[in-house]
LOLODO-55444 format. One record per residue: x, y, z of N, C-alpha, C, O in turn. Coordinates in Angstrom, 1 decimal. Each point is the difference from the previous one (the first is absolute). Layout:
BEGIN
{rec {X Y Z} {X Y Z} {X Y Z} {X Y Z}} ...
This chain:
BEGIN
{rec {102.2 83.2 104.8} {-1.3 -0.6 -0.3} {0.0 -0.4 -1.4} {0.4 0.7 -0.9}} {rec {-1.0 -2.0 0.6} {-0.2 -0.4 -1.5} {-1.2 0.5 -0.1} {-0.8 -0.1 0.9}} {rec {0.6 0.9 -2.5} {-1.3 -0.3 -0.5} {-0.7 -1.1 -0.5} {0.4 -1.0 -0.6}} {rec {-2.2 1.6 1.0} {-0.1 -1.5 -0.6} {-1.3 0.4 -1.1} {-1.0 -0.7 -0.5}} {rec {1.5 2.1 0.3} {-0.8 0.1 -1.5} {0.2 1.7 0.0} {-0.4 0.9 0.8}} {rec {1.4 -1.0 -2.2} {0.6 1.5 -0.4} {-0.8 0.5 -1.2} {-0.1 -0.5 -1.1}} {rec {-0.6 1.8 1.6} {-0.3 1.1 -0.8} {0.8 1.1 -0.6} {0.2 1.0 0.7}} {rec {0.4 -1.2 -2.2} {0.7 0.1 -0.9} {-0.3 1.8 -0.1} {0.9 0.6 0.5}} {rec {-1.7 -0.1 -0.9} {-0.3 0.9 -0.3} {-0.3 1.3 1.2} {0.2 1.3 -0.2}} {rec {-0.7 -2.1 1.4} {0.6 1.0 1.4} {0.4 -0.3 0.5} {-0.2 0.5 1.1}} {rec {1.9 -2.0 -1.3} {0.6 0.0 0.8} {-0.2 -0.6 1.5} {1.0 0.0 0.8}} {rec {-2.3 -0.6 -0.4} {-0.7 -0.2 0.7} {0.4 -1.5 0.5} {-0.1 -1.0 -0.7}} {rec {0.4 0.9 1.9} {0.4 -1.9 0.5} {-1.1 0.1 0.6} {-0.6 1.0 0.5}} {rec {0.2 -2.7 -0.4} {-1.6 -0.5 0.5} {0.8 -0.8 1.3} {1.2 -0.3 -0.1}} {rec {-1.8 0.3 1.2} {0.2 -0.9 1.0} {-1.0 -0.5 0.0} {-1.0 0.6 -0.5}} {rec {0.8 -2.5 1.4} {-1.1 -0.4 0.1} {0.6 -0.5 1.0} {1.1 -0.4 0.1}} {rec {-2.3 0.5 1.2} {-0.2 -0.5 1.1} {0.2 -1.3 0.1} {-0.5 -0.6 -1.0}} {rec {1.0 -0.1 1.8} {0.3 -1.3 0.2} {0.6 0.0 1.2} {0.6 0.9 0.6}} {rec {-0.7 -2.3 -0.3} {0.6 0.0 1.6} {1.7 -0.1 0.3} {0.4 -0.3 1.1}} {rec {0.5 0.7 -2.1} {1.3 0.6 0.0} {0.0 1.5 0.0} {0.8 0.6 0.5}} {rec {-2.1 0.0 -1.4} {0.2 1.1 0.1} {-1.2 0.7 0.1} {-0.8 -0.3 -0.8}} {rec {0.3 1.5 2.1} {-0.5 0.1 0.5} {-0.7 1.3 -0.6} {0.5 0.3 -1.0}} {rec {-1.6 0.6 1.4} {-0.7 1.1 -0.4} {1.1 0.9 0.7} {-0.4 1.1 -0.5}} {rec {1.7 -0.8 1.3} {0.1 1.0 0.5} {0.8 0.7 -1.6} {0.5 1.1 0.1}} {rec {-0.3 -1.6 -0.9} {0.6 0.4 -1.3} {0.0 1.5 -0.6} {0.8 0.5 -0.8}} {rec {-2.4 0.3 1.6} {0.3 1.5 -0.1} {0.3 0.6 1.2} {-0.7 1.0 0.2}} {rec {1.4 -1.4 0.6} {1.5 0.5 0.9} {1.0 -0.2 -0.2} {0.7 -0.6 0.9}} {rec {-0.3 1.0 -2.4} {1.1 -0.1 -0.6} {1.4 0.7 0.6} {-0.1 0.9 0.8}} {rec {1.0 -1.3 -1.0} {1.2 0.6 0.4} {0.1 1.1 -1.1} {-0.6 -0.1 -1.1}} {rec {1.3 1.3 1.6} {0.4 1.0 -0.5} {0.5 -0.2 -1.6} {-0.1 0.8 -0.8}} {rec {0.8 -2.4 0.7} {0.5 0.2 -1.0} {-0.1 -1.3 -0.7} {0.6 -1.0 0.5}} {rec {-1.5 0.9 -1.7} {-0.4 -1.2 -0.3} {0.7 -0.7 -0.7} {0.5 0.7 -0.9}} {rec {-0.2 -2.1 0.8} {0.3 -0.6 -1.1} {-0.1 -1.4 -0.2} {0.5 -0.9 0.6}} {rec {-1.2 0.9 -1.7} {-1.0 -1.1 -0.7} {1.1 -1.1 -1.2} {0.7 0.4 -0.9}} {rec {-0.9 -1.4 1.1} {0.6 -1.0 -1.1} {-1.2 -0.2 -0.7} {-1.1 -0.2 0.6}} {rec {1.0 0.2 -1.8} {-0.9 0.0 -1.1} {0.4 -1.2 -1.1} {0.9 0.2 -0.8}} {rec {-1.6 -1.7 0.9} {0.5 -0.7 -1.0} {-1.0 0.3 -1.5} {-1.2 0.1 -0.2}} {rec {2.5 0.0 -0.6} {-0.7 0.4 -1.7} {-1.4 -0.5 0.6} {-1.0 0.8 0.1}} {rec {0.9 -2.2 0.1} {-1.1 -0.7 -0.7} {-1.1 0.6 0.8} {-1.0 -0.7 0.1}} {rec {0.9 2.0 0.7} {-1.2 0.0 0.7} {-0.5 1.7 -0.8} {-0.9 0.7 0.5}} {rec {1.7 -0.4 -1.7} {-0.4 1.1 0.2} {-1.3 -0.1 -1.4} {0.2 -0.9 -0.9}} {rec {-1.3 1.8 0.9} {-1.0 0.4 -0.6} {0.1 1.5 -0.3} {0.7 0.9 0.6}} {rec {-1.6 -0.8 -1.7} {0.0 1.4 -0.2} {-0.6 1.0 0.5} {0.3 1.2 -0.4}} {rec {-1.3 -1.4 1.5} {-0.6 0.8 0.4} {-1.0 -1.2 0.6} {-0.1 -1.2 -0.2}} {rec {-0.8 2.3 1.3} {-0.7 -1.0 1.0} {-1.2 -0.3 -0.6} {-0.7 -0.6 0.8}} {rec {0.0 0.6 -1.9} {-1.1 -0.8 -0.7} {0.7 -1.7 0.2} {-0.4 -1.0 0.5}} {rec {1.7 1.2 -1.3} {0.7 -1.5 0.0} {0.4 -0.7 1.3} {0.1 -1.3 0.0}} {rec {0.0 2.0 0.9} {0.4 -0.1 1.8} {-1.2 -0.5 0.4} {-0.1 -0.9 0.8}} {rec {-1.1 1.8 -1.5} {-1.9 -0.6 1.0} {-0.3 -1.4 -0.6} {-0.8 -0.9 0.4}} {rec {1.6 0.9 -1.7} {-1.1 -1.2 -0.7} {1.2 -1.3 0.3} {-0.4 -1.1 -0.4}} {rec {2.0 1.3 1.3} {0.7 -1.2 -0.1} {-0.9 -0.6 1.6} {-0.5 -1.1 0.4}} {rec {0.6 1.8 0.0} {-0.6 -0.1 1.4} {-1.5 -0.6 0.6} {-0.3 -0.6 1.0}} {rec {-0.6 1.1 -2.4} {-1.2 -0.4 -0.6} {-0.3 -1.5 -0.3} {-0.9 -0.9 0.3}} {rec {2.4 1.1 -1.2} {0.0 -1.6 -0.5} {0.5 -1.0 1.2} {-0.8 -0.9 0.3}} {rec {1.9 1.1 0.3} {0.1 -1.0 0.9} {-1.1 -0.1 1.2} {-0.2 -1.1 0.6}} {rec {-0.5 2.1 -0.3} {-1.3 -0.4 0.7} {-1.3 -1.2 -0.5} {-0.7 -0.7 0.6}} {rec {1.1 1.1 -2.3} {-1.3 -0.7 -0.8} {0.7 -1.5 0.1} {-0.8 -0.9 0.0}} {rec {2.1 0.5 0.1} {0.8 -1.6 -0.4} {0.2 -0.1 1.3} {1.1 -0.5 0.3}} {rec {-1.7 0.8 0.7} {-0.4 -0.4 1.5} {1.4 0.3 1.0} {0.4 -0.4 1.1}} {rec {-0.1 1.0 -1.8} {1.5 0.5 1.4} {0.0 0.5 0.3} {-0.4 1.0 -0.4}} {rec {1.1 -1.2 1.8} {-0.3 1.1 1.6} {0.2 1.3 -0.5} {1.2 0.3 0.0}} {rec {-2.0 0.5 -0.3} {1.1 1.3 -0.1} {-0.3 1.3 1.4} {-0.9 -0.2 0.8}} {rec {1.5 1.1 -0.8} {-0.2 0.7 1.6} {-0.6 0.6 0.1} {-0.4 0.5 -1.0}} {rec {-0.1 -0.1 1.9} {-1.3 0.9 0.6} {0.4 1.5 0.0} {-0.8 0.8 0.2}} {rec {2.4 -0.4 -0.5} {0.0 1.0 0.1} {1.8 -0.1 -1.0} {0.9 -0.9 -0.1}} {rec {-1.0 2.2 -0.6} {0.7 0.3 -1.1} {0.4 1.2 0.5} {-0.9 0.8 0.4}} {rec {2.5 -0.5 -0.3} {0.5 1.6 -0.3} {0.4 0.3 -1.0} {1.0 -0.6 -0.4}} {rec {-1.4 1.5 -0.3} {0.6 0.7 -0.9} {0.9 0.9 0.0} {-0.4 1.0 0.5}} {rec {1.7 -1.0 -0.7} {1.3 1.4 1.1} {0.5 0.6 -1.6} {0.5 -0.8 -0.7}} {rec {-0.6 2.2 0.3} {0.3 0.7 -0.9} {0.6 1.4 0.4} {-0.6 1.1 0.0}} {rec {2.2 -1.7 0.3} {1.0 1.0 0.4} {-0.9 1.1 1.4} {-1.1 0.0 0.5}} {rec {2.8 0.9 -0.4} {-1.2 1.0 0.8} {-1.1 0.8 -0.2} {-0.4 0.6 -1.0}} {rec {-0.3 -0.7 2.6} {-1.3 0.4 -0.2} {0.1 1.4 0.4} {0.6 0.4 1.0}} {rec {-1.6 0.6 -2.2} {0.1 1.1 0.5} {-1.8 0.4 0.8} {-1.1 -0.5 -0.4}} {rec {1.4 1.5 1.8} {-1.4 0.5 0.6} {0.7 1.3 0.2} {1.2 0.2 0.1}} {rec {-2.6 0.7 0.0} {0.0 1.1 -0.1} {-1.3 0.4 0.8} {-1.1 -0.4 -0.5}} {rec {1.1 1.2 1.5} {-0.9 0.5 1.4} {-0.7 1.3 -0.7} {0.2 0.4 -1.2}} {rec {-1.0 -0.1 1.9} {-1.5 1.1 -0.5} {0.8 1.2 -0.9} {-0.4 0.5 -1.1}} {rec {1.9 -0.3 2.4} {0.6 0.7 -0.9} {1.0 0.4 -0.8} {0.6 1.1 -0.2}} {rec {-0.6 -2.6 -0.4} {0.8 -1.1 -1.2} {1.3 0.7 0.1} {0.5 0.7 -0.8}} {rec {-0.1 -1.1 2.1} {1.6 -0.3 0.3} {0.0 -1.5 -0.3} {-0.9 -0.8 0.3}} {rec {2.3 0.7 -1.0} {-0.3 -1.2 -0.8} {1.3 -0.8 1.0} {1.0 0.4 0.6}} {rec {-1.6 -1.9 -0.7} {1.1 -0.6 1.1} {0.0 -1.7 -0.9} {-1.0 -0.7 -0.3}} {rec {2.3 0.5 0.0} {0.3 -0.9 -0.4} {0.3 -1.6 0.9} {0.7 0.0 0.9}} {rec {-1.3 -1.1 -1.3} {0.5 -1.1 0.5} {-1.3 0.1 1.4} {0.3 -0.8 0.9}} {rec {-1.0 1.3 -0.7} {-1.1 -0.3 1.2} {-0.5 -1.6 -0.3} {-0.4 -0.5 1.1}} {rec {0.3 0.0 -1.9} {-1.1 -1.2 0.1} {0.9 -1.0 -0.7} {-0.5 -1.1 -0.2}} {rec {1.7 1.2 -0.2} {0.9 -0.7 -0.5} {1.3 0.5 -0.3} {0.2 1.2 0.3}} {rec {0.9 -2.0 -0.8} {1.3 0.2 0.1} {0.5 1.5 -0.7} {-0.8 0.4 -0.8}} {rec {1.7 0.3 1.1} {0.6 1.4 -0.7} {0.9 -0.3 -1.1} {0.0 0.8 -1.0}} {rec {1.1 -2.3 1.2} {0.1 -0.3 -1.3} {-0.2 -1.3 -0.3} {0.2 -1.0 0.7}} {rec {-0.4 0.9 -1.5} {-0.1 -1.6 -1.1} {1.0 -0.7 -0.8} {0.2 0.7 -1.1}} {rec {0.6 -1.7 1.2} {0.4 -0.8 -0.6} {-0.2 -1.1 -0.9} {-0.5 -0.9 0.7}} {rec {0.6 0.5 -2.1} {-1.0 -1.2 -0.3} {1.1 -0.3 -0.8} {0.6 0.9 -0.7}} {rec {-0.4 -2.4 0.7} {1.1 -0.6 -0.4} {-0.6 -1.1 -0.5} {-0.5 -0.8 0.7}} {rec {0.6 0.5 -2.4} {-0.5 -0.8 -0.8} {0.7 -1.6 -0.3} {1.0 -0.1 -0.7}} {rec {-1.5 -1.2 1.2} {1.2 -0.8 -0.1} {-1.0 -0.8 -1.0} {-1.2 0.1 -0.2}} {rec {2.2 -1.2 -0.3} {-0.9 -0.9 -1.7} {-0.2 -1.1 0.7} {-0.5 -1.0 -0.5}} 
């Protein structure tokens, strides 16, 4: 998967819906791995809400639905048995190209 807007500081790839790529994006495979171009990364998601902001404001299509995927996910039951990778991948790969 390419990102299409990297959060620098958690690490965090943006996917955006489009008709190549679809919402099922959090039924991730066990083991993730994201191509990240330099030019998409930001430092944190203030800079991610306001790029996304802007291209809404200069009238371009942007998607009705956004995933945010930040490595595995941990959950933890009433009686916080802790279970890794429920809602996303167990590991993460992210591979930075210029």
């Amino acid at each position: 998967m390419f990102s299409d807007i990297t959060l620098a500081e958690s690490g965090t790839v943006t996917s955006f819906n489009t008709k190549d790529n679809g919402r099922s994006i959090s039924l991730l495979p066990r083991t993730f791995i994201a191509i990240i171009p330099k030019s998409t990364l930001v430092p944190r998601m203030t800079q991610a809400a306001r790029h996304i902001h802007q291209a809404q404001a200069r009238g371009e299509d942007v998607p009705s639905y956004v995933s945010f995927i930040t490595g595995p996910s941990n959950s933890a039951d009433i009686e916080m048995n802790l279970i890794v990778g429920v809602h996303g991948p167990v590991k993460a790969t992210y591979i930075v190209v210029d």
